[in-house]
TORKOL-4160 file (C-alpha; in steps of 0.2 Angstrom, whole numbers, padded with zeros to 4 digits, m for minus):
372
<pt num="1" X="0066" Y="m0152" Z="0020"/>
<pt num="2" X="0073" Y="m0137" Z="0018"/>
<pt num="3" X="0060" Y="m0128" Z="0006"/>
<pt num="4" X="0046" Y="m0135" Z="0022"/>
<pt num="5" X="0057" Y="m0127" Z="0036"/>
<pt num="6" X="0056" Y="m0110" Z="0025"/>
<pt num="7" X="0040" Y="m0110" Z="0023"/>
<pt num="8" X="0036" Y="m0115" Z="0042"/>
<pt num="9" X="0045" Y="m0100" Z="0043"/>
<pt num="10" X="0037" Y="m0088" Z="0036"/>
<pt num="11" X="0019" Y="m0094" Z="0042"/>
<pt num="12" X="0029" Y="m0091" Z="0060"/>
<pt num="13" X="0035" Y="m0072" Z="0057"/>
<pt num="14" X="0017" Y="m0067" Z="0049"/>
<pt num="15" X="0009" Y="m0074" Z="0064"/>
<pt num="16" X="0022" Y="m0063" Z="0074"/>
<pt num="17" X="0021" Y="m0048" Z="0063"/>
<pt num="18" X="0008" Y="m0035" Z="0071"/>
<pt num="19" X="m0006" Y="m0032" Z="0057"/>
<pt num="20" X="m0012" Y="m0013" Z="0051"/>
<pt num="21" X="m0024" Y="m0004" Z="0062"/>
<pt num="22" X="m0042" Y="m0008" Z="0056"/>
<pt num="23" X="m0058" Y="0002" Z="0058"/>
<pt num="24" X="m0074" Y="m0009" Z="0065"/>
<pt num="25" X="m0092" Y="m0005" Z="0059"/>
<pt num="26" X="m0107" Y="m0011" Z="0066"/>
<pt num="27" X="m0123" Y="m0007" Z="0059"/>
<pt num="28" X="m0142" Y="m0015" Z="0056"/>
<pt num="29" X="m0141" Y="m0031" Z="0050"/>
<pt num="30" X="m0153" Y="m0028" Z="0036"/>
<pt num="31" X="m0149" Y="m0008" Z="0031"/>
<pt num="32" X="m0134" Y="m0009" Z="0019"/>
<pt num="33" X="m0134" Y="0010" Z="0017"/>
<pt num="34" X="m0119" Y="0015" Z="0027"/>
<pt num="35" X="m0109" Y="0000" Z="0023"/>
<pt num="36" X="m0111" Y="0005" Z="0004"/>
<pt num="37" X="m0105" Y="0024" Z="0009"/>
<pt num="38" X="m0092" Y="0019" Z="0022"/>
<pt num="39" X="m0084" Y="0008" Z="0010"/>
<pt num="40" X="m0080" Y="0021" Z="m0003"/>
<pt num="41" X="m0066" Y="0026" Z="0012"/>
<pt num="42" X="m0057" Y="0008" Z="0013"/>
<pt num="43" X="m0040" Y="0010" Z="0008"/>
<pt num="44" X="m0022" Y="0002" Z="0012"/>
<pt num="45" X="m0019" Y="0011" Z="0026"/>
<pt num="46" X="m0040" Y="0016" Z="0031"/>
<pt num="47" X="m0043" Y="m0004" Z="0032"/>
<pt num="48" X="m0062" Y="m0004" Z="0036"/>
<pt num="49" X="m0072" Y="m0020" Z="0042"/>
<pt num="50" X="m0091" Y="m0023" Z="0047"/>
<pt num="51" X="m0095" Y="m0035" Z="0058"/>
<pt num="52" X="m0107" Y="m0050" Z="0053"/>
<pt num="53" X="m0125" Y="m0054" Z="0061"/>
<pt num="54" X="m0142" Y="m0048" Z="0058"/>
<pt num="55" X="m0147" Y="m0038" Z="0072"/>
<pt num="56" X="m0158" Y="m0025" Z="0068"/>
<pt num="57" X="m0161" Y="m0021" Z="0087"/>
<pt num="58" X="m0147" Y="m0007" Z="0096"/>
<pt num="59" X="m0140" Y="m0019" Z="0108"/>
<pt num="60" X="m0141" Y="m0034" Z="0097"/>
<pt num="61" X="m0131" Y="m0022" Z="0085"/>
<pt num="62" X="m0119" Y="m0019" Z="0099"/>
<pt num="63" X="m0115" Y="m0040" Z="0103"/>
<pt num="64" X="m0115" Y="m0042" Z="0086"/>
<pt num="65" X="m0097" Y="m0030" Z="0084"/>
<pt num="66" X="m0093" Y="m0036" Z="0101"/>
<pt num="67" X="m0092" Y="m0055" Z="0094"/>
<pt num="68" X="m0085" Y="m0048" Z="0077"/>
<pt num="69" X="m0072" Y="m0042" Z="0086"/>
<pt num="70" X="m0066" Y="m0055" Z="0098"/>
<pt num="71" X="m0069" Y="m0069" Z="0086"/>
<pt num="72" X="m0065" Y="m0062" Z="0069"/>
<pt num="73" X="m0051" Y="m0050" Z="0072"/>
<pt num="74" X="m0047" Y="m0047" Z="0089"/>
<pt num="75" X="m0040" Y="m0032" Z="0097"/>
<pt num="76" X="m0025" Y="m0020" Z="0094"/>
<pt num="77" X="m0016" Y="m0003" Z="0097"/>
<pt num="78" X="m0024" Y="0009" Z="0085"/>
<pt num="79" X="m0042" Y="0000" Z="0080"/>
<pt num="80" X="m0056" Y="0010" Z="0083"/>
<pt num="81" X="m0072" Y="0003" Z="0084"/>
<pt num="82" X="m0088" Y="0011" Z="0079"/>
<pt num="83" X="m0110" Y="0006" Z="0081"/>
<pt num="84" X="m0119" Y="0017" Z="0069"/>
<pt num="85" X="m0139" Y="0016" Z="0070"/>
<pt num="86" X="m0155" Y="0025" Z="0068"/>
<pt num="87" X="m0167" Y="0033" Z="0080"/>
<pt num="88" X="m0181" Y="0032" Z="0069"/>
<pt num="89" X="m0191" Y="0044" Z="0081"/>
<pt num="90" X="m0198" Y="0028" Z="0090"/>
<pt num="91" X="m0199" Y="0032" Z="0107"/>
<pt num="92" X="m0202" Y="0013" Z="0110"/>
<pt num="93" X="m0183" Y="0013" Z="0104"/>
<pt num="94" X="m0176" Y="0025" Z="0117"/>
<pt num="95" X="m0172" Y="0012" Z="0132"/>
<pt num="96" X="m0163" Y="0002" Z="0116"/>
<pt num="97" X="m0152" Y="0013" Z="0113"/>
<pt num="98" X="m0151" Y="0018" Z="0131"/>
<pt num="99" X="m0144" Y="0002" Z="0134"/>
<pt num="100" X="m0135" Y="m0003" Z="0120"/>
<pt num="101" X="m0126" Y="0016" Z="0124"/>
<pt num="102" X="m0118" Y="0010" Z="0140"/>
<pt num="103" X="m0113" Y="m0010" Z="0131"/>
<pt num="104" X="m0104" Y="m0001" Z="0117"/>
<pt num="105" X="m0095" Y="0012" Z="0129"/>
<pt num="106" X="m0091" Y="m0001" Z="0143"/>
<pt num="107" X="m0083" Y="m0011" Z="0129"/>
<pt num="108" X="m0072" Y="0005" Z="0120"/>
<pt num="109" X="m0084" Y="0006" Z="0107"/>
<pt num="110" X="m0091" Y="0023" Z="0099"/>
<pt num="111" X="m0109" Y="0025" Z="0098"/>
<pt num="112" X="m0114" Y="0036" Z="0082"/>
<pt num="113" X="m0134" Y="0039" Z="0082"/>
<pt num="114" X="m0143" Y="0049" Z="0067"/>
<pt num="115" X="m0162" Y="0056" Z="0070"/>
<pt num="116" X="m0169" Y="0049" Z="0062"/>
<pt num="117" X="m0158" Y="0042" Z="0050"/>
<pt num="118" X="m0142" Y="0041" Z="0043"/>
<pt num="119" X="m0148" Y="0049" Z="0027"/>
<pt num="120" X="m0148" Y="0065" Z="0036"/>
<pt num="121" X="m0129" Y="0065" Z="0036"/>
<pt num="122" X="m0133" Y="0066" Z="0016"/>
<pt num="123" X="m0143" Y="0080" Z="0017"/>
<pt num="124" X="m0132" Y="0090" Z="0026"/>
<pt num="125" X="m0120" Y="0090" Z="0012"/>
<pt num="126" X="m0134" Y="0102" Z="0003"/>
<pt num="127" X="m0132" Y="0114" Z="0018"/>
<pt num="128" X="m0136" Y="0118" Z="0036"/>
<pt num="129" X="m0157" Y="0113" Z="0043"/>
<pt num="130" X="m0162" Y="0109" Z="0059"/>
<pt num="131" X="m0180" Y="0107" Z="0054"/>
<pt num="132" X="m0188" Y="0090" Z="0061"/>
<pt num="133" X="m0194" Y="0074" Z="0053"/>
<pt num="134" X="m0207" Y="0065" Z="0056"/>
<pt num="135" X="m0200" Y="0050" Z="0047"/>
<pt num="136" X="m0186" Y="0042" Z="0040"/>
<pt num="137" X="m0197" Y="0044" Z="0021"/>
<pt num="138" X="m0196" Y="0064" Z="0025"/>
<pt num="139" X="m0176" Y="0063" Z="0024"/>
<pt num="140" X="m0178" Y="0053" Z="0008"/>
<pt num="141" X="m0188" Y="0066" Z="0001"/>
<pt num="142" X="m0177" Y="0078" Z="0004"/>
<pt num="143" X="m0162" Y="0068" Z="m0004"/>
<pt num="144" X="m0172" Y="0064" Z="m0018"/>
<pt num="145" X="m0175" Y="0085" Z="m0023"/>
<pt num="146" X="m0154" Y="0085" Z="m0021"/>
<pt num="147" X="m0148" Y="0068" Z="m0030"/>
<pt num="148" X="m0158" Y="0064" Z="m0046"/>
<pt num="149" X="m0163" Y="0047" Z="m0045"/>
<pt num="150" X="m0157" Y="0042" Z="m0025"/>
<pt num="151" X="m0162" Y="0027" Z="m0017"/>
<pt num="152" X="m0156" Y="0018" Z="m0002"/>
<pt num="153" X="m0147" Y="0007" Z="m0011"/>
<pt num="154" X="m0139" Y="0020" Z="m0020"/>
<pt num="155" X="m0117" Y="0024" Z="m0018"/>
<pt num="156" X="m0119" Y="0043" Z="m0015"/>
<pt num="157" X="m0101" Y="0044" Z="m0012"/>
<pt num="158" X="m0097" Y="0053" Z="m0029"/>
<pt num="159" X="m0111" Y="0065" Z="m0030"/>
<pt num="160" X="m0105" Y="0070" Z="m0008"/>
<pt num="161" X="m0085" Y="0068" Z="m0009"/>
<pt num="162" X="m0083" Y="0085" Z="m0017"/>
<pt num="163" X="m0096" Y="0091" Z="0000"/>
<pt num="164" X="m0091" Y="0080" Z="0013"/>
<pt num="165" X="m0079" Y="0096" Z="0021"/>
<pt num="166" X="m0098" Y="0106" Z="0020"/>
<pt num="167" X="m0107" Y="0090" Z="0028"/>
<pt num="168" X="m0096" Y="0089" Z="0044"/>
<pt num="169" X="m0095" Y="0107" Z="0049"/>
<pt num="170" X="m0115" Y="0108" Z="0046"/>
<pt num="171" X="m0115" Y="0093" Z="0058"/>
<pt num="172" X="m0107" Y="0101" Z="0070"/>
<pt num="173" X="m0117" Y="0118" Z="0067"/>
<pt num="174" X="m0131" Y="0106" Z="0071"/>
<pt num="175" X="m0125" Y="0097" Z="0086"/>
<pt num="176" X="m0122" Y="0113" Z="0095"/>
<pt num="177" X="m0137" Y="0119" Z="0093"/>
<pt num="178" X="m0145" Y="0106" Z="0101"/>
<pt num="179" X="m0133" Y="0103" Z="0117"/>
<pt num="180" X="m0135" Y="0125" Z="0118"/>
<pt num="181" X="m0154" Y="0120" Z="0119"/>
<pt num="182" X="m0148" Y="0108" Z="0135"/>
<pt num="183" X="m0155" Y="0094" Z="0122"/>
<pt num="184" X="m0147" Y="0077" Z="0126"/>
<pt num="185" X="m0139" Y="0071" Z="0110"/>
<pt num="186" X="m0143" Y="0051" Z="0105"/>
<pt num="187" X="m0161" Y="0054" Z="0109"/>
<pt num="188" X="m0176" Y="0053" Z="0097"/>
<pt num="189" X="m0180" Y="0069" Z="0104"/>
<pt num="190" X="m0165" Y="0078" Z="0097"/>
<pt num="191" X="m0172" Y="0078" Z="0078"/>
<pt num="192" X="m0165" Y="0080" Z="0067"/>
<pt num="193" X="m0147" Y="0076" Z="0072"/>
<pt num="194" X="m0131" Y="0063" Z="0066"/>
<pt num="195" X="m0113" Y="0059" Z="0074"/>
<pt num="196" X="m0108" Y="0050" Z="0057"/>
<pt num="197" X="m0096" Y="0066" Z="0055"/>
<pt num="198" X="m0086" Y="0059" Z="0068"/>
<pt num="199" X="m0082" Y="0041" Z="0058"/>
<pt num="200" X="m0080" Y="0052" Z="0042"/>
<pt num="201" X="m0066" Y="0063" Z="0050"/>
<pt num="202" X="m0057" Y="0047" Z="0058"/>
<pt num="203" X="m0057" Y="0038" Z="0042"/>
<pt num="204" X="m0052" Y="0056" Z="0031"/>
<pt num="205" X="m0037" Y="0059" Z="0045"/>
<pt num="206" X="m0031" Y="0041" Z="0042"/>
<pt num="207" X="m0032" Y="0041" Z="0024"/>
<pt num="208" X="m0024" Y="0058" Z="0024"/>
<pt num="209" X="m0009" Y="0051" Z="0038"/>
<pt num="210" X="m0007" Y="0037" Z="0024"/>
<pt num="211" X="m0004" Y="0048" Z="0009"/>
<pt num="212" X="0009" Y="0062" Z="0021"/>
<pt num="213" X="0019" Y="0046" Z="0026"/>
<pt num="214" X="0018" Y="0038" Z="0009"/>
<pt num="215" X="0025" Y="0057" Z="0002"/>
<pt num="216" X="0037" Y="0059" Z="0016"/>
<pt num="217" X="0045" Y="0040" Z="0013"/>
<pt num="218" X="0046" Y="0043" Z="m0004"/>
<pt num="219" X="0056" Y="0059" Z="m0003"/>
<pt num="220" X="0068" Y="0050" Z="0010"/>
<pt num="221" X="0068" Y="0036" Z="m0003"/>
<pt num="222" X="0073" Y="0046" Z="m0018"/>
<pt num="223" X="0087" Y="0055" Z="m0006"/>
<pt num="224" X="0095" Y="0041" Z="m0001"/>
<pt num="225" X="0095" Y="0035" Z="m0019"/>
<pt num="226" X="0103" Y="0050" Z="m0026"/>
<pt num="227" X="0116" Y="0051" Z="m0013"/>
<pt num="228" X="0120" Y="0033" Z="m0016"/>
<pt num="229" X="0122" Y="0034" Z="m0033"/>
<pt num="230" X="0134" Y="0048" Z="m0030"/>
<pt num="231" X="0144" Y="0034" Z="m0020"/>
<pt num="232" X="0142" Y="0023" Z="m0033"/>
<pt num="233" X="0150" Y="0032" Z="m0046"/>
<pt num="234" X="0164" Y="0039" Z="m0034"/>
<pt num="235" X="0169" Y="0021" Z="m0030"/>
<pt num="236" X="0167" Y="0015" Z="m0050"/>
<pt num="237" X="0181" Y="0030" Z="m0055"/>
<pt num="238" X="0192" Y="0028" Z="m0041"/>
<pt num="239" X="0190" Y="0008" Z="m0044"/>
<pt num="240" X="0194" Y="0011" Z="m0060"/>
<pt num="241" X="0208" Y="0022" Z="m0055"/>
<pt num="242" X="0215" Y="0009" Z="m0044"/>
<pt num="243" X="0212" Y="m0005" Z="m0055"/>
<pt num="244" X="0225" Y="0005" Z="m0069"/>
<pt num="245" X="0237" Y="0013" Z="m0059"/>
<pt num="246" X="0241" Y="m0006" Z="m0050"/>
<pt num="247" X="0242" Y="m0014" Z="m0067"/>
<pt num="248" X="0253" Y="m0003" Z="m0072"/>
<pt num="249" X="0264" Y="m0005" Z="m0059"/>
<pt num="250" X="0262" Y="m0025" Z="m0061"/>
<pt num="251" X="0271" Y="m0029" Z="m0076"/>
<pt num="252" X="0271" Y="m0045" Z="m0073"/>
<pt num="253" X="0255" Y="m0048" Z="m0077"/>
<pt num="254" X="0250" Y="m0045" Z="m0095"/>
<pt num="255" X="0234" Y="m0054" Z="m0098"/>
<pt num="256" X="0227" Y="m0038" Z="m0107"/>
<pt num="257" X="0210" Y="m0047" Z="m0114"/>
<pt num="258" X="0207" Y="m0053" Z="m0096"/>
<pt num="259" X="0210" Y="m0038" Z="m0089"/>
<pt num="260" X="0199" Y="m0027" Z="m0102"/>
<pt num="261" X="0184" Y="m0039" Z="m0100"/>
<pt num="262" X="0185" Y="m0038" Z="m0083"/>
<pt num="263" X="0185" Y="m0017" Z="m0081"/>
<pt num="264" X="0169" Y="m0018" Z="m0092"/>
<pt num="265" X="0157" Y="m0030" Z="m0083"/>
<pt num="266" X="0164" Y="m0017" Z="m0067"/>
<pt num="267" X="0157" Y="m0001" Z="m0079"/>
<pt num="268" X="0142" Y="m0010" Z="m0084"/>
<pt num="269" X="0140" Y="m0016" Z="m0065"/>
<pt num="270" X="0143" Y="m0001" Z="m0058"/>
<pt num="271" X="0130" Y="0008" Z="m0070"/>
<pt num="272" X="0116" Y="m0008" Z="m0070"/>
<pt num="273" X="0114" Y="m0007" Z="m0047"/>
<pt num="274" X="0109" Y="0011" Z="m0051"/>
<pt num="275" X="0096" Y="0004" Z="m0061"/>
<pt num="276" X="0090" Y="m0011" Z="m0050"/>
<pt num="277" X="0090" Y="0002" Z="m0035"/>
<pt num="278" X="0079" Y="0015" Z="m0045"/>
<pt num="279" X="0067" Y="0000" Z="m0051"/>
<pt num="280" X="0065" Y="m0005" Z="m0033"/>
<pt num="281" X="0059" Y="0009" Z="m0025"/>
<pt num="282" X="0048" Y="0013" Z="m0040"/>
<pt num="283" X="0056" Y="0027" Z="m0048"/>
<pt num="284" X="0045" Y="0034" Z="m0062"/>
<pt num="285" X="0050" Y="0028" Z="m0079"/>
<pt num="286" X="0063" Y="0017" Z="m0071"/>
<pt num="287" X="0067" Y="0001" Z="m0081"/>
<pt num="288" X="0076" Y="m0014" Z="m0082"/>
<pt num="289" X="0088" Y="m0013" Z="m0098"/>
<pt num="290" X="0091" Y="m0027" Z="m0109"/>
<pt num="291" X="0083" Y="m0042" Z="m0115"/>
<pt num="292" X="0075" Y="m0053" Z="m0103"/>
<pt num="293" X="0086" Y="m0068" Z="m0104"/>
<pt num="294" X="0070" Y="m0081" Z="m0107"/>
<pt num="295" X="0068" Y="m0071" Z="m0122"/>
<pt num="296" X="0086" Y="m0080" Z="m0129"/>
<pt num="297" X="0086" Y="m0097" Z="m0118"/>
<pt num="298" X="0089" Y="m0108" Z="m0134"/>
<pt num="299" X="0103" Y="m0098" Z="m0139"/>
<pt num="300" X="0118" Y="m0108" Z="m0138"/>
<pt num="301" X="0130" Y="m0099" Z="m0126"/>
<pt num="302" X="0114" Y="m0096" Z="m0115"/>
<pt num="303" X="0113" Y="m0117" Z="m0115"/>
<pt num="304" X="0132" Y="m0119" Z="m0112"/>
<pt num="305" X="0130" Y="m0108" Z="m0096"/>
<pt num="306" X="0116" Y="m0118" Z="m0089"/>
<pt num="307" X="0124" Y="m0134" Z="m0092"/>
<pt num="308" X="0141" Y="m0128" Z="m0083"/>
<pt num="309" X="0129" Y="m0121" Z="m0067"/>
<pt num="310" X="0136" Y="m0102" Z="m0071"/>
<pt num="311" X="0118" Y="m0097" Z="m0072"/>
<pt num="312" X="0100" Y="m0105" Z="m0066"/>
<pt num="313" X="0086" Y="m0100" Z="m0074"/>
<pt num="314" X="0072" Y="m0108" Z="m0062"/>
<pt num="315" X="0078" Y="m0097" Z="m0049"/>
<pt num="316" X="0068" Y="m0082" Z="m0040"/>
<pt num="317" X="0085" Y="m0076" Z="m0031"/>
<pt num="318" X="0093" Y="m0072" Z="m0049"/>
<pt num="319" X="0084" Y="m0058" Z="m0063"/>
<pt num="320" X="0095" Y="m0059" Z="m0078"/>
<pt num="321" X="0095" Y="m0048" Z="m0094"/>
<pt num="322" X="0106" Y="m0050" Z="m0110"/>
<pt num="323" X="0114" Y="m0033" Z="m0113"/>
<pt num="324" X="0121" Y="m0027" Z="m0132"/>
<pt num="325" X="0127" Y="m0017" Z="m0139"/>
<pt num="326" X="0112" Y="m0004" Z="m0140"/>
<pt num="327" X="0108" Y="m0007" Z="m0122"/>
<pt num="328" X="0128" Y="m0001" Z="m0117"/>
<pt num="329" X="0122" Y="0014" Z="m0126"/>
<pt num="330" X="0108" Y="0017" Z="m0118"/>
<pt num="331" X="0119" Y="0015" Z="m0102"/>
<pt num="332" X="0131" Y="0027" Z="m0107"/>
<pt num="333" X="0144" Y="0014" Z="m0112"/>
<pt num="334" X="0149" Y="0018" Z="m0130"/>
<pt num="335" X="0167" Y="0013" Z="m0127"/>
<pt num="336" X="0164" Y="m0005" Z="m0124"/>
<pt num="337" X="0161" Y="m0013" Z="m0140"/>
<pt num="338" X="0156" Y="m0032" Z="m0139"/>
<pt num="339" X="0152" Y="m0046" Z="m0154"/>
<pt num="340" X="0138" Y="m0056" Z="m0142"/>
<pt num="341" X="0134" Y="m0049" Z="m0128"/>
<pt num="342" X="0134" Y="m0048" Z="m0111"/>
<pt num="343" X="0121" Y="m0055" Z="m0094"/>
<pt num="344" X="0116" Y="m0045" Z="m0080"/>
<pt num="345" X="0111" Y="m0053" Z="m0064"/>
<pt num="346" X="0100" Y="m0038" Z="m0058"/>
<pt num="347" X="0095" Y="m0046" Z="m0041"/>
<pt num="348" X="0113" Y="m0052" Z="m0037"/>
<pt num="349" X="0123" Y="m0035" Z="m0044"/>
<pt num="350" X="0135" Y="m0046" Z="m0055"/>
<pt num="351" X="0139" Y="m0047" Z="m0073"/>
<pt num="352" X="0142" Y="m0064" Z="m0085"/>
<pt num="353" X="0154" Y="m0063" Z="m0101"/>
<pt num="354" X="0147" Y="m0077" Z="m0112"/>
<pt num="355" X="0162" Y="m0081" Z="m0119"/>
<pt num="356" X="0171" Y="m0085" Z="m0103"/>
<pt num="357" X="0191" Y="m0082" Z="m0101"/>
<pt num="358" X="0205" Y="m0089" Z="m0094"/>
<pt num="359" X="0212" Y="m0082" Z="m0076"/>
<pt num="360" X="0231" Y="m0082" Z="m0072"/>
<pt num="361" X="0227" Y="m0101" Z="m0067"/>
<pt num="362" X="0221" Y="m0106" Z="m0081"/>
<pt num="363" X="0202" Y="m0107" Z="m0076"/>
<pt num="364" X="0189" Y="m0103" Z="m0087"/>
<pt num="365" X="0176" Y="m0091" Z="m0077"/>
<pt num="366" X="0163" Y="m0080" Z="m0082"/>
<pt num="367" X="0156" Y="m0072" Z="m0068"/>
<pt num="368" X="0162" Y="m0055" Z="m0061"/>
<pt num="369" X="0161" Y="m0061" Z="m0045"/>
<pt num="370" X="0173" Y="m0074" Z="m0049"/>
<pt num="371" X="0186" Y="m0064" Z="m0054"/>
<pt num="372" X="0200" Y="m0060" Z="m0043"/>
């Protein structure tokens, strides 16, 4: 019951936990040419869709990402929503695009139009041109002379990422030159012209928003790391400080083994919580040390612990390693000298002496966090 309750649960908190912004496409149903460029930006934190259907028509494109959106993915703070067609100098297509216009902006959709086609926003990673096509085949041919072997089908991304920064200054080199002519942009009339620059710049500012945040999180990360590592050795020596000075004032109790056993599993505690937190967060080069404890599940000892409940090796809350001799070495524990070995619960923070000792009661324990 309680494993069905847990997992009711965490259905509950996903539904309730707010998903990443996502960036909408809708394009021709049947021209897979932007999706196959715009994909090469889809990221982590750039998540990129494209609606479904097959309208090949503007404002059939338009209802297309309308139903994408409210039936597939729904709305939320950050999504930005783009239609990306072609005029194809068809002035047959003008009162389309007219219309479709005025749906995808009544609907907080941005409307990106290229004259005649998208592949001109290719083109314009070769330098700056304003001179007119006739056809969407004239653009091709143009590609064609700049990327060996180009068809539509084509990923260009490779061959244009090292030119994209060229590509949007030439497209906006372009676009003013055609609104200083008084020439309304999204019209057949102004040829040659493309507004895919302004999806590009959106998808490169959240990509680049991503990796600053990543960078910035990571050095926050690493500080708070180093300082609590300073306050992890600071509390191991004055522990250890502590842990002397009152048995030496306690002469009553002189349990030596117990006591020595105890002030080594703090040592090797106190140095294996580094390690678990560097692991964590990903340090480079950062490492569990010690043998993973599956590695020895027949030995003996390991048997006798699982049979007295001190350890449970089916569980996901525990991660325990076997550490020697070697591995206290490698921890900067030379002093502590064992025959076996010890465990190291990395997800709990506690140690295991295999051998188990007697408390002051009489007890057998093994764990740290058993001890008093």
């Amino acid at each position: 019951m309680g494993r069905l309750e847990s997992f009711t649960q965490r259905g509950r908190n996903r539904q309730n936990r707010k998903r990443r912004p996502i960036i909408v496409i809708g394009c021709e149903g049947n021209n897979k040419t932007e999706e196959i460029y715009f994909k090469n930006f889809n990221s982590r934190k750039c998540i990129i869709k494209f609606s479904t259907g097959n309208s090949t028509d503007p404002v059939g494109i338009v209802n297309d990402l309308l139903k994408f959106i409210d039936n597939e993915i729904g709305r939320e703070d950050d999504d930005k929503y783009y239609v990306v067609l072609d005029t194809d100098v068809n002035q047959n297509k003008q009162s389309q695009i007219d219309k479709a216009k005025k749906l995808a902006t009544d609907n907080g959709v941005e409307f990106i139009t290229s004259t005649p086609t998208f592949e001109y926003w290719y083109r314009l990673h070769f330098g700056y041109t304003t001179k007119t096509y006739h056809s969407s085949e004239e653009v091709q041919n143009d590609i064609k002379d700049k990327i060996k072997g180009y068809t539509k089908s084509m990923n260009t991304y490779p061959v244009l990422r090292n030119k994209t920064d060229n590509a949007i200054k030439n497209a906006k080199k372009v676009e003013k030159h055609h609104l200083d002519l008084g020439q309304a942009l999204d019209n057949e009339k102004c040829n040659p012209y493309t507004a895919a620059y302004k999806v590009v710049e959106e998808l490169i500012n959240r990509n680049n928003q991503w990796n600053n945040e990543k960078e910035n999180d990571m050095k926050t990360r690493k500080n708070l790391v180093v300082t609590y590592i300073k306050n992890v050795l600071v509390i191991a020596i004055i522990a250890v400080g502590l842990y002397w000075g009152i048995k030496a004032l306690n002469k009553g109790y002189n349990n030596e083994e117990y006591e020595t056993v105890k002030t080594n599993m703090l040592l090797i505690q106190g140095k294996t919580e580094v390690i678990a937190q560097k692991v964590e967060i990903e340090e480079e080069g950062a490492e569990y040390i010690g043998t993973k404890i599956q590695d020895k599940q027949d030995d003996a000892k390991i048997q006798n612990l699982v049979n007295n409940n001190v350890i449970n090796l089916k569980s996901e809350d525990n991660n325990y390693y076997c550490i020697d001799n070697s591995n206290l070495e490698e921890l900067g524990l030379s002093e502590i000298n064992i025959d076996d070995y010890y465990i190291v619960d990395y997800k709990q923070n506690d140690v295991i002496y295999v051998d188990g000792i007697q408390d002051e009661a009489g007890n057998t324990v093994y764990k740290l966090s058993d001890m008093e």
